[in-house]
N, C-alpha and C positions, 0 to 999 in steps of 0.2 A: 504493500500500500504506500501512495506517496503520501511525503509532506507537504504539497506544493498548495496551494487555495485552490477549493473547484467549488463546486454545489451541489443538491445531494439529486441520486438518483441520476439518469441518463445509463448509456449505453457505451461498451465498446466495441464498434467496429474494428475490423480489418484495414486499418490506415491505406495500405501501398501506396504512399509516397514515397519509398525509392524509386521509381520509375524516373520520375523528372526531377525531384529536389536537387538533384548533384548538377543542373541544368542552367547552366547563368542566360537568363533572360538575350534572347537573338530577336534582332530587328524582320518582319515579315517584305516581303519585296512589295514595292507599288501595286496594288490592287488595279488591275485595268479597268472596272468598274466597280462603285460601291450603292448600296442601300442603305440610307439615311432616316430611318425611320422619325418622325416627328413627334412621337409619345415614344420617347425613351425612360418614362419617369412616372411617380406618380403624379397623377393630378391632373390638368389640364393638358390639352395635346398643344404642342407648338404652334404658331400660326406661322404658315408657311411665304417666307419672304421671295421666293424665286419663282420664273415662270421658265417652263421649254425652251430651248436655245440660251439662255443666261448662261456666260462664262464664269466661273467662279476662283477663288482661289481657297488655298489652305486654308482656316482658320476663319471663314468669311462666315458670320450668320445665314445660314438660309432656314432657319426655324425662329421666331422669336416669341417669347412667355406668352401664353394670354389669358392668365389669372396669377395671384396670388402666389397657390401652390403650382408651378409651373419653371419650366427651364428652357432657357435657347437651345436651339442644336446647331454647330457648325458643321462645314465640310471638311473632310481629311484630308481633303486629294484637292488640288487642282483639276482644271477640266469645265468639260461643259454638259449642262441638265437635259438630260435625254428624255424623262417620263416625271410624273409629278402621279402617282396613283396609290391606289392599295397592296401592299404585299405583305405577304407573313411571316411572322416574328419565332422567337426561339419558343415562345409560351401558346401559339397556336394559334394568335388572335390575327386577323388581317389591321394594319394601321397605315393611314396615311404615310407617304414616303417618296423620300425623293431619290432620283438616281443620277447620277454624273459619270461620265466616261471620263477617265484620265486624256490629259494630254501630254502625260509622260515628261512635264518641266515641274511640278511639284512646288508650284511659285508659291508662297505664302502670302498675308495680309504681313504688316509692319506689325511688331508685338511690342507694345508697352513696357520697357523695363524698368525696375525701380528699386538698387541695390536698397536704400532705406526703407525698406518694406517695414520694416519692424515699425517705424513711426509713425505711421499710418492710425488713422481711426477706428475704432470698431466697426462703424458705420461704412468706411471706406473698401475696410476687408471685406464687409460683409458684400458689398455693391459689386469689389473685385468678384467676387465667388457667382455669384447672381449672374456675371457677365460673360466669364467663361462657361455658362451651364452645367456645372458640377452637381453630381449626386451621389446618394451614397451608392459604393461603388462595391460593395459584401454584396448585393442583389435586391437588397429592398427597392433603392434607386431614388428613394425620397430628398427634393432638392435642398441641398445642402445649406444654402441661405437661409431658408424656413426656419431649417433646424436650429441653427445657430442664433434663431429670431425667438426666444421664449416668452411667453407672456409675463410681466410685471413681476406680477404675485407668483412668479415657481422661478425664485433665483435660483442659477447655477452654483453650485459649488467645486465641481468637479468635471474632467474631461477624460473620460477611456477611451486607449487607442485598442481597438482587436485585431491584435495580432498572436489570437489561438489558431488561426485556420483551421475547425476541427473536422471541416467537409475531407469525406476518404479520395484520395487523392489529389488535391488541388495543391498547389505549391506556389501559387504569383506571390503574393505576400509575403510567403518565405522567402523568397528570393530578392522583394522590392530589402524586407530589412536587412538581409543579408548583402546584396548590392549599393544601397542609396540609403543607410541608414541617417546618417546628416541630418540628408532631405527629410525625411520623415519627420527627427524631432522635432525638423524648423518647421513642417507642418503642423506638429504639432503646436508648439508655441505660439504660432497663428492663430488658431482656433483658442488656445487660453485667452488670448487678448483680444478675439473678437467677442469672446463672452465675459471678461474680464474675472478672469479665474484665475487662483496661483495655484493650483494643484492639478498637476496631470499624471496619469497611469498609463503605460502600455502591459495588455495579456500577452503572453505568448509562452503557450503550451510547450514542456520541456522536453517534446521530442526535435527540436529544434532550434538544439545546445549553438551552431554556429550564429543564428538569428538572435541568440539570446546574449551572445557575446559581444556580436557587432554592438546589438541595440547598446546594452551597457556601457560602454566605450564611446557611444554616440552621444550619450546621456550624461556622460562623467560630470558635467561642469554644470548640468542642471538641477539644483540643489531642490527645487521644486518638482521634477518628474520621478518617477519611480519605475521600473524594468521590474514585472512578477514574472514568475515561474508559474505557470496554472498545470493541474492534472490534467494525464491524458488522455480526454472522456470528450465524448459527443453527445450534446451540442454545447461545447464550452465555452464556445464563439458568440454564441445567441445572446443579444442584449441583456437580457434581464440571469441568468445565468454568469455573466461577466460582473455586471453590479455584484448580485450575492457574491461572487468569490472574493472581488479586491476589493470590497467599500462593506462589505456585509447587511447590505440594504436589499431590503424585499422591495420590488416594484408592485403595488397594488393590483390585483384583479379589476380588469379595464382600462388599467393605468398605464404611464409612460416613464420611459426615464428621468427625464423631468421631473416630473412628479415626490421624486428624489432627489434632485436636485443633481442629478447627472445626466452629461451629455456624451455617448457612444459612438464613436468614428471608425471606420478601417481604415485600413494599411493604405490601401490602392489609391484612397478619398484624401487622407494625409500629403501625400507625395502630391497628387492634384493639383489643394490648395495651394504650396509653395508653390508649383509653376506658373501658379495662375497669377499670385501675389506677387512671386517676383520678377517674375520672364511674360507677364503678359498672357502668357498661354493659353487658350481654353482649352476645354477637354475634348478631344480627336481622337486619340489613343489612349491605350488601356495594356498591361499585361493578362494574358492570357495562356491557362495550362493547358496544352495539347498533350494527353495522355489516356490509358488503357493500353491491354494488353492486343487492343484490336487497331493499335496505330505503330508505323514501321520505327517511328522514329522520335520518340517522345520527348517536347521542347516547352520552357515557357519563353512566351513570342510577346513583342511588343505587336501589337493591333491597330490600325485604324479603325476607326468607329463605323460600318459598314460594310467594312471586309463580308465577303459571304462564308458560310462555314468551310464547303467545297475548297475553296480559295486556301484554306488557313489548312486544312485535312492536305491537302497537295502539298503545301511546302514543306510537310513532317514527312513524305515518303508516301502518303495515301494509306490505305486501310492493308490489314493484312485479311488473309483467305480466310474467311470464320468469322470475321466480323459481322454482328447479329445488329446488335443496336448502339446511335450515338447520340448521348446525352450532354443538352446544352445546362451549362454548372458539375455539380458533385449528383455522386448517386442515390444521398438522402433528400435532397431537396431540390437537384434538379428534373429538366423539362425534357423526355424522351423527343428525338426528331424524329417526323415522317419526311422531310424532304433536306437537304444540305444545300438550300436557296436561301438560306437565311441567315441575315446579316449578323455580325458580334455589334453587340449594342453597349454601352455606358454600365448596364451591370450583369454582362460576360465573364465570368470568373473563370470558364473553364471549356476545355469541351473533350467528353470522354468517350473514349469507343470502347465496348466490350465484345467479348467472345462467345461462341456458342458456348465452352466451358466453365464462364464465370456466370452467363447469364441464364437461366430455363426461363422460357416463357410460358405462364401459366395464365389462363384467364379465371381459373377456376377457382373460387374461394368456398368458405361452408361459415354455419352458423358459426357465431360467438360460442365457443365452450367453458368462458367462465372462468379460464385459468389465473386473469389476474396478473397477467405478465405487463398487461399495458399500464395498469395502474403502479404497476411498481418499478417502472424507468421512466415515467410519463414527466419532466423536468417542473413541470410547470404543479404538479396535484393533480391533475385533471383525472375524470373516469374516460378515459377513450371507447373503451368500451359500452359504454352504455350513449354516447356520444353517436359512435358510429351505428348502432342497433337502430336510434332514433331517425338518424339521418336515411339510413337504409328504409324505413318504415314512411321516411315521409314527414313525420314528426318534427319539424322544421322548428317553429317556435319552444316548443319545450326542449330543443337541443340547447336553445339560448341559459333557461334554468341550470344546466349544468356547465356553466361557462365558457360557452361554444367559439366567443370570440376572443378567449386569452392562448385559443391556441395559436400557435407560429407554424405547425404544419413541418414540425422536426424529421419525422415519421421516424421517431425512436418505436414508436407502438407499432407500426405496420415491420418493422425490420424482428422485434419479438414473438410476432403473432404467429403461434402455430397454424391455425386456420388458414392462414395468409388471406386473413381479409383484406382489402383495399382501404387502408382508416383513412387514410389523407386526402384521397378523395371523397372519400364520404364528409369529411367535415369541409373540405372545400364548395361540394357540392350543397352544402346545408347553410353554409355562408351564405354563398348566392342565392339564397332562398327570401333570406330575410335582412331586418337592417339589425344593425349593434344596438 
């Protein structure tokens, strides 16, 4: 058993992250075409600033916010707007999206730099972020300005960076802190002073001694940050999970971080912000784990924002013989593909190919038998079971009474269910039924 801070309950998967952890982050070649989708994010979909034939460069707005909760989208690529229509995203849904063909000069827009970043206002940070369209970048995709916007009455106290990555094989974060850790703290320190906080944490799970070294050494001189060791358990990553472990605060039932007076960031959102803050940058690109034992050549890849999967699966080597199914994220919480026309978006963490060996595919599940297994690695309390029987039944509002919306949809419960029920869809399914 470790020492290290975790919280109770959860699951041990099968990590294999040796595939790609030993992998330093390689640049993907020019995409000759990208898809740009316009709702990369929660909340409102971008309002689309380009029309057909519009030349574009790197970095140029062709999406801009249109609410509140909402974020730009730029282009990656140089090049000119071939179609303005709907196409499908890594999670199944058709959205609004723009496409550009390269013109193979990769010209950029001029990027605002501004070594003095640190002098800046919170207000001005904040504006920074808002303008590069940053979101969070773990897969929520919630935009980042918001976040960093609290209401009056729930002051911050505190800033978690997660860097547990406890998704089974994923590795960009490993790598961003093992590569760019600097960057990161000064990401960090960003976000302290955009919410005017002196206490920052980074997690990071101690199967990922050289991240934990880097960070440390990154951190040395900041007498305000702290480098934890967390256990090495799934879902250790998941917000309210990292609260209990480094702060020891429960997030309320319905609640948010906030709520506690803590603000939760990844790795990938970290590194972001600094570029955004100091080199002007907006967000184009992203790291991305190309891994499974169903891909020739397993890398984590810097990305453009629209790359299609097809495109990123090519430059690893393509798929090997056996390859059954490929999942956009990790295998707990990512989105199986039907088709490799689909672009890496803003919160792309990964994309996995497995094997006929690793995967069976079953459609067939059976009643609940009661065993009890969900409720006892369920992270959160929850009864999943009885959750998923209601949702199965139809039983849509009484799924609410058993706290239907504090799940996050870990699928610790479907990964122990002998049955092998489908829980995460069922409580997905029971979502969309009804409002919170």
């Amino acid at each position: 058993m470790s020492n290290s801070a975790t919280f109770e309950r959860g699951i041990h998967p099968k990590y294999n992250k040796e595939l790609s952890s030993g992998k330093p982050v390689s640049a993907v070649k020019l995409p000759q075409r990208i898809v740009v989708p316009l709702s990369q994010h929660i909340g409102a979909p971008a309002k689309c600033e380009v029309k057909i034939g519009d030349e574009v460069k790197k970095g140029q707005v062709i999406g801009s916010p249109s609410g509140f909760v909402s974020s730009p989208v730029h282009s990656s690529i140089s090049g000119k707007v071939v179609a303005i229509a709907d196409f499908p995203t890594a999670i199944g849904r058709l959205v609004p999206s723009v496409v550009i063909e390269s013109d193979g000069k990769d010209e950029a827009i001029a990027f605002r730099e501004n070594p003095a970043y640190m002098n800046l206002s919170a207000d001005e940070i904040k504006a920074l972020i808002k303008e590069a369209g940053i979101v969070g970048m773990g897969g929520a995709a919630f935009p980042t300005n918001v976040k960093l916007s609290p209401p009056k009455e729930k002051p911050i106290d505190t800033v978690i960076l997660n860097g547990a990555e406890c998704e089974p094989y994923l590795t960009a974060d490993h790598r961003l802190m093992v590569e760019r850790p600097k960057e990161v703290i000064e990401g960090l320190k960003i976000i302290m002073k955009a919410l005017g906080v002196n206490e920052g944490h980074v997690g990071i799970e101690e199967n990922k001694p050289d991240a934990l070294a880097a960070m440390k050494s990154a951190a040395s001189g900041e007498s305000n940050i702290k480098i934890h060791s967390l256990e090495i358990k799934y879902p250790q990553g998941a917000e309210k999970m990292l609260i209990k472990a480094i702060k020891n605060r429960e997030v309320p039932s319905k609640g948010l971080p906030m709520d506690v007076s803590v603000v939760v960031q990844n790795i990938g959102t970290a590194l972001a912000i600094y570029e955004a803050v100091r080199y002007g940058k907006p967000l184009i690109e992203r790291v991305v784990t190309v891994t499974g034992n169903g891909i020739k050549e397993p890398r984590n890849m810097m990305v453009r924002i629209g790359t299609l999967l097809s495109d990123v699966i090519e430059q690893c080597g393509g798929l090997v013989e056996g390859a059954v199914k490929v999942i956009s994220g990790g295998p707990m919480m990512g989105f199986a593909q039907w088709s490799l026309d689909v672009p890496v978006t803003k919160g792309t963490s990964g994309i996995l190919v497995l094997t006929e060996i690793e995967y069976v595919a079953s459609d067939e599940y059976f009643p609940c038998i009661r065993c009890g297994r969900c409720v006892d690695v369920c992270p959160i309390g929850l009864n999943p079971s009885m959750l998923s029987i209601l949702a199965e039944k139809g039983f849509y509002e009484e799924a609410k009474q058993y706290n239907l919306f504090d799940c996050f949809e870990c699928g610790s419960c479907a990964y122990v269910c002998p049955a092998k029920r489908p829980m995460v869809q069922f409580m997905r399914l029971a979502k969309s039924q009804v409002k919170p």
